[in-house]
C-alpha positions in Angstrom: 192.4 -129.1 -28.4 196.2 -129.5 -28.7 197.5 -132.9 -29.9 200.3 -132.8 -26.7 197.0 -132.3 -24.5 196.9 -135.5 -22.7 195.7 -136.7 -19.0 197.7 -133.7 -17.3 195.9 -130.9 -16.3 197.0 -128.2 -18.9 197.5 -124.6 -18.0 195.8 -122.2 -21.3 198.6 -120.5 -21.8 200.9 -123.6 -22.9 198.5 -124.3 -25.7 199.9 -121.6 -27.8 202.9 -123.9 -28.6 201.1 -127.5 -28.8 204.1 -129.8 -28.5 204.4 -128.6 -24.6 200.8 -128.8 -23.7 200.1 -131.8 -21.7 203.9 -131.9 -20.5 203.4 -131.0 -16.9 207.6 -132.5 -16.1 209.0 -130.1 -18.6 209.2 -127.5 -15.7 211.7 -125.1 -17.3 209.4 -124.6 -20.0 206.2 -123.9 -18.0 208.1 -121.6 -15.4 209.3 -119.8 -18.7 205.5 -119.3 -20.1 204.5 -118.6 -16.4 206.8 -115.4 -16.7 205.4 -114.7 -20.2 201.8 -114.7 -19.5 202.3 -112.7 -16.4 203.1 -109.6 -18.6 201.0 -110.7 -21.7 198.7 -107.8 -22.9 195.4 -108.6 -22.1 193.2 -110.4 -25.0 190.0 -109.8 -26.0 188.0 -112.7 -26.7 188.4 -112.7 -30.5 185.7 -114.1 -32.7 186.6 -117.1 -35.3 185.5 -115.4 -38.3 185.8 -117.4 -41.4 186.3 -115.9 -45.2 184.5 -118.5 -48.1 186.9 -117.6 -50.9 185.1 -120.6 -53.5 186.4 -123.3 -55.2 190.1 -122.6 -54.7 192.4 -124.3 -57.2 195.6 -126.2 -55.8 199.0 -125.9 -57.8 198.2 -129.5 -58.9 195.4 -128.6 -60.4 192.8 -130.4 -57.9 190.3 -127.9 -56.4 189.1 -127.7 -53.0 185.3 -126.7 -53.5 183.9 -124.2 -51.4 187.2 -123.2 -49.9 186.9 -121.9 -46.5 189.6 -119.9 -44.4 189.4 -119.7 -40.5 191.1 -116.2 -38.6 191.0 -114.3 -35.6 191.9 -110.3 -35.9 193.5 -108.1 -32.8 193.8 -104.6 -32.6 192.7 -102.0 -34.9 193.4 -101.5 -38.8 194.6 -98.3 -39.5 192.8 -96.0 -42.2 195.8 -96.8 -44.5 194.9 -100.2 -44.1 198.5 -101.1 -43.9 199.4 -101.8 -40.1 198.4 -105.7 -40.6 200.7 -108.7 -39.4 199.8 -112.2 -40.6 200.6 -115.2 -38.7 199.9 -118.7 -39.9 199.6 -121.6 -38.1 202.3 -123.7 -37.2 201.7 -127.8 -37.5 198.5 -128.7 -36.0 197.7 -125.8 -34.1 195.0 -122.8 -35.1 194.6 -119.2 -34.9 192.9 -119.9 -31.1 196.3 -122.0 -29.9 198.7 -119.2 -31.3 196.9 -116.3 -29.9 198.5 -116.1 -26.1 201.8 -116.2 -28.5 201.4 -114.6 -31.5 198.7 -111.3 -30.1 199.5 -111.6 -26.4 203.4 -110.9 -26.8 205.4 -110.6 -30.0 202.9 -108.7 -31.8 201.8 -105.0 -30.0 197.8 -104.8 -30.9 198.0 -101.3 -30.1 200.2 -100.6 -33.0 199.1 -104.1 -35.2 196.5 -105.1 -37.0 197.1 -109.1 -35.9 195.4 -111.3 -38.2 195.9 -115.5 -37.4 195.0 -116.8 -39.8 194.0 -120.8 -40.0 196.3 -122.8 -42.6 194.7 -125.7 -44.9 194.1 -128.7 -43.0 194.1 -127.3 -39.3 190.2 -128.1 -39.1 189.1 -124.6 -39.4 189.7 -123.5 -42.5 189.3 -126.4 -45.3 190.2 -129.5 -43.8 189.4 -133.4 -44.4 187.7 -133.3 -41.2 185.8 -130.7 -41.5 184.6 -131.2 -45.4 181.4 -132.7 -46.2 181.7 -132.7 -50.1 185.4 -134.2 -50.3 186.0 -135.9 -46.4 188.8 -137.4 -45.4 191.1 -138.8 -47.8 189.0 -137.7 -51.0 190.3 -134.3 -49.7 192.7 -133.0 -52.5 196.4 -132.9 -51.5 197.6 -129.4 -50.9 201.4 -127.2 -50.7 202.6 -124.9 -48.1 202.2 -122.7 -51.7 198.9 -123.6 -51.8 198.1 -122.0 -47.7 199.7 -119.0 -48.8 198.1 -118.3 -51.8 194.4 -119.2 -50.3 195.7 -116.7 -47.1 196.5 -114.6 -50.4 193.1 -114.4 -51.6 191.5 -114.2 -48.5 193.2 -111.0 -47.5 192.9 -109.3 -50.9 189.1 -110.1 -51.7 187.6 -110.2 -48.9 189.2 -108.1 -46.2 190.4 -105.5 -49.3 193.9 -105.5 -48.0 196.8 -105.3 -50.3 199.9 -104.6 -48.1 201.0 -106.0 -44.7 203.1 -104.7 -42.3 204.8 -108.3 -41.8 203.8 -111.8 -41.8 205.6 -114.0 -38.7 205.0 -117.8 -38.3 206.2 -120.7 -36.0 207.4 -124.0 -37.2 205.1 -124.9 -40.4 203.6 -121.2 -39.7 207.8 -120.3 -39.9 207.8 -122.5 -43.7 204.9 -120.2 -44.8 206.5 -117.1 -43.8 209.4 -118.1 -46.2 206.8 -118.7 -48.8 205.3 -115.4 -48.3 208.6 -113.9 -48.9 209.4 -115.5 -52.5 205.6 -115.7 -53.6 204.9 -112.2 -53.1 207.6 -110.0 -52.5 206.7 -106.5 -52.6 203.0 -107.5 -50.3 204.9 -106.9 -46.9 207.3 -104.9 -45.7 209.0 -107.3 -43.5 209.3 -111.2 -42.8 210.0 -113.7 -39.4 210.4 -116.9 -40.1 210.9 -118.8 -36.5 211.8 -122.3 -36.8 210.7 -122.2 -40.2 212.5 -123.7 -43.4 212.5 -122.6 -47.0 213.5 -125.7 -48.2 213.7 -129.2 -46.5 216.6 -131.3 -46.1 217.3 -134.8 -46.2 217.0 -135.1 -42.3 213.7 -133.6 -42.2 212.0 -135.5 -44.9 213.2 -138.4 -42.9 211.5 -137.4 -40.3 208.2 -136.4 -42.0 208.1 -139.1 -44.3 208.2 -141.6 -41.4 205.4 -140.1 -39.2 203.2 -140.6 -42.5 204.4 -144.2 -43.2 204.3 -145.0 -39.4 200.3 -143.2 -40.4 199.5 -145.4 -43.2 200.5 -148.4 -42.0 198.9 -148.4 -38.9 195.8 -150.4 -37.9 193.9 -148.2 -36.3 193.9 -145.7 -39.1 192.2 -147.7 -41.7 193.4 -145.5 -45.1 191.9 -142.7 -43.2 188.2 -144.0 -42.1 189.3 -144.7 -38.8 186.5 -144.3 -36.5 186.5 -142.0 -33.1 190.1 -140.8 -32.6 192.1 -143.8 -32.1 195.6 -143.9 -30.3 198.1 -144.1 -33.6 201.1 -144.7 -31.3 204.3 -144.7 -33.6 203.4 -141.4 -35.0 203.5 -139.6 -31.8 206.3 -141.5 -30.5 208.2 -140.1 -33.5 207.3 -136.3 -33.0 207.9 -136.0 -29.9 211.1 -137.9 -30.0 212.0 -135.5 -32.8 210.5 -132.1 -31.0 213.6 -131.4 -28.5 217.0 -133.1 -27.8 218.4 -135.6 -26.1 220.1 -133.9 -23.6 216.6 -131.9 -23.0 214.7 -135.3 -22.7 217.5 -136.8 -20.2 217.1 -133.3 -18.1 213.6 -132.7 -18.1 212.0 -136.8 -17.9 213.8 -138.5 -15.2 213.9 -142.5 -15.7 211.9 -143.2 -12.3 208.9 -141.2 -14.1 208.9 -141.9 -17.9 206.5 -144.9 -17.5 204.2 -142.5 -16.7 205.2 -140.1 -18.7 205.4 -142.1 -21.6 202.0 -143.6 -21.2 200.5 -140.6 -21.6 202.6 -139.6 -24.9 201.0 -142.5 -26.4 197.3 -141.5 -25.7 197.5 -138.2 -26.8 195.6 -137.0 -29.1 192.8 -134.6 -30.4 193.6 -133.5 -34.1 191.8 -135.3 -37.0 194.7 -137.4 -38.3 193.5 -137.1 -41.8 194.2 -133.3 -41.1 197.6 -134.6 -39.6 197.9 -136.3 -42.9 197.1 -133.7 -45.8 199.6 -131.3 -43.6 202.4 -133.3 -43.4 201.8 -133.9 -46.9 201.9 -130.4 -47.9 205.3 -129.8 -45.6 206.9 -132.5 -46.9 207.1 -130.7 -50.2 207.8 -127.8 -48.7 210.5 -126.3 -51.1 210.3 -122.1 -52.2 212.3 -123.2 -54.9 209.3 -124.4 -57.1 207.2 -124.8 -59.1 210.1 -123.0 -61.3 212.9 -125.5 -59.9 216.5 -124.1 -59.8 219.4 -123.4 -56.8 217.7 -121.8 -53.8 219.9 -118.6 -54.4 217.2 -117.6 -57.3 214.3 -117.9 -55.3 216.4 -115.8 -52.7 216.8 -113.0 -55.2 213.2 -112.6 -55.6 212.7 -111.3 -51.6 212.5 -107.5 -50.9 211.2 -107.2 -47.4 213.5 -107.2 -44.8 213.4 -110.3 -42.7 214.6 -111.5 -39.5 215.4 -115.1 -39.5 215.1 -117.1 -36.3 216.5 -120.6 -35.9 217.6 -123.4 -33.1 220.6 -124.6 -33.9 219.7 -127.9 -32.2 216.6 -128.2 -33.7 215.9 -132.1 -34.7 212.6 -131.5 -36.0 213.2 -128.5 -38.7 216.7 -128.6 -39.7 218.4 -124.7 -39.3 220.6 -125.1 -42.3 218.7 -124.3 -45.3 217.2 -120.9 -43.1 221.0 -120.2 -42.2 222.3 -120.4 -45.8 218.4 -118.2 -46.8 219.6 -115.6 -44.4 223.0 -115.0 -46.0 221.3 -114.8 -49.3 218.8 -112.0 -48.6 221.1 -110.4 -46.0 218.8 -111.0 -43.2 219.2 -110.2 -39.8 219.6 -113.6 -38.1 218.7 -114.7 -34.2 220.4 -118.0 -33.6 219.2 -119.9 -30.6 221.6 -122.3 -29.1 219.7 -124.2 -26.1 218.9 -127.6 -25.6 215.3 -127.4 -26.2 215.8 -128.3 -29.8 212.3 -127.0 -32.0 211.3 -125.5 -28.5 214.1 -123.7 -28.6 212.0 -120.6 -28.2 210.2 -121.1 -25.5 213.1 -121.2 -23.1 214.7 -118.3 -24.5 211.3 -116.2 -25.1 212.9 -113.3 -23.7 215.4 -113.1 -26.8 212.6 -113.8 -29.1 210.7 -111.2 -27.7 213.4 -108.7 -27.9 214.7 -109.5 -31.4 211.0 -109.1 -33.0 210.1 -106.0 -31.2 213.1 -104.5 -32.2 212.6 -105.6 -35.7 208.9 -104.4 -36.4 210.0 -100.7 -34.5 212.7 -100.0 -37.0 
């Protein structure tokens, strides 16, 4: 279930992006997906497979025993084994809520191997909520370094696959793409970071560090053993002031409406917040630069796939700057959006975003 899923009737095809699910007034977005999903290639009803990869070791040198990673495949691997696109999952969503997105439109599964793959935390793969031997909290603290590397291991020992065609992500999914790009340079051919970051800035740790104070100080969540999924109200007030702008807010919300509207913001819900909690962790440190520290130009020098960099240029939620300045260094190709929809920003211009990746993975 998507954490924007509220008392609205949802239509499936706006869970892929979870911050518009639930949000039946923002009517320029769901005509935009009505148009999308109209045209969509057809899905088949991929499995959730799951790869055990064992007691994974975190950069900080905790270990997450038993290590599990959820994924969902599309389309056929090619003999050369080499025709496979990884997406990971943006910010509490899963390889089920990207797949309308991610295998029904910018990837072709008749030319991809699509594999969407579950990052740490999402309740698929290893999560607090899903972790009998270390639940909740006791669950260690992990990286967006840390998803990569377990999305690493999972391809290379257990589905024997050693090069990708690309690896695209959205939002958080966007911050592991860059990842990808510095941690293993020569494993993929090319790289699309949308909404992504490779570094945070000041605004965005604002941002993330106040959703996780706004967590932890909350009654309801009880240091994590909460019971039931209780309404932790500041938190989503703060995402989903943060998730567009304020001129999209003003257009799409009208004033004689927002009680209603807002009353159901508040009682959203459906993600484990410990999850919420161990992933906005692991963004907040978000940062290619380390564990070796230095100016972001040197972890820039370490890319060699091509990459196509897509940003909003109103986005409140993931600042574009440090992807802007990323792009320069590694001579990118570069897709500014410049709408109102702040981090939606690709929704209502899907027909860009559309454009500018097929392009990109046909050259």
């Amino acid at each position: 279930m998507s954490l924007y899923a509220n008392n609205y009737p949802t239509p499936k095809f706006l869970t892929f992006i979870p911050q518009f699910a639930g949000m039946k007034s923002l009517l320029t977005a769901i005509l935009v997906f009505v148009l999308i999903i109209s045209r969509a290639q057809p899905l088949s009803d991929a499995k959730q497979q799951y790869a055990s990869i064992g007691n994974f070791i975190l950069e900080n040198g905790q270990v997450i025993y038993d290590c599990t990673i959820g994924y969902r495949t599309y389309g056929i691997l090619n003999a050369g084994r080499s025709n496979a696109i990884v997406c990971p999952t943006w910010f509490t969503g899963t390889a089920k809520d990207e797949e309308g997105l991610m295998a029904g439109n910018l990837i072709d599964t008749t030319k991809y191997y699509a594999i969407l793959v579950d990052a740490l935390g999402d309740g698929y793969s290893s999560s607090p909520g899903n972790s009998t031997r270390q639940p909740r909290l006791q669950f260690p603290v992990f990286s967006i370094r840390d998803m990569v590397e377990s999305q690493y291991k999972m391809l290379t020992e257990k589905l024997n696959i050693h090069h990708l065609a690309a690896v695209m992500g959205l939002s958080m999914g966007g911050m592991q793409s860059f990842q990808w790009a510095v941690s293993h340079p020569g494993f993929m051919d090319k790289v699309i970071p949308i909404v992504g970051s490779p570094q945070l800035t000041s605004n965005d740790l604002l941002l993330w560090n106040g959703e996780l104070e706004a967590m932890e100080r909350d009654t309801a969540y009880h240091n994590g053993n909460y019971t039931g999924h209780p309404a932790i109200t500041p938190v989503t007030i703060i995402h989903r002031l943060a998730i567009s702008s304020p001129t999209y807010m003003a257009e799409n919300i009208k004033r004689d409406s927002f009680t209603v509207w807002f009353d159901a913001v508040k009682t959203s819900g459906g993600f484990d917040w410990n999850n919420w909690h161990r992933q906005l962790e692991a963004m907040i440190k978000d940062d290619v630069t380390q564990p070796a520290g230095g100016p972001l130009e040197d972890a820039a020098k370490k890319v060699t796939a091509k990459m196509l960099i897509i940003t909003s240029k109103q986005d409140h939620m993931v600042n574009p700057i440090p992807a802007t300045k990323f792009a320069a260094m590694v001579h990118a190709q570069m897709l500014e959006l410049d709408n109102n929809c702040g981090h939606l920003a690709p929704g209502c211009e899907m027909d860009k975003v559309l454009g500018a990746v097929k392009a990109f993975l046909a050259e």
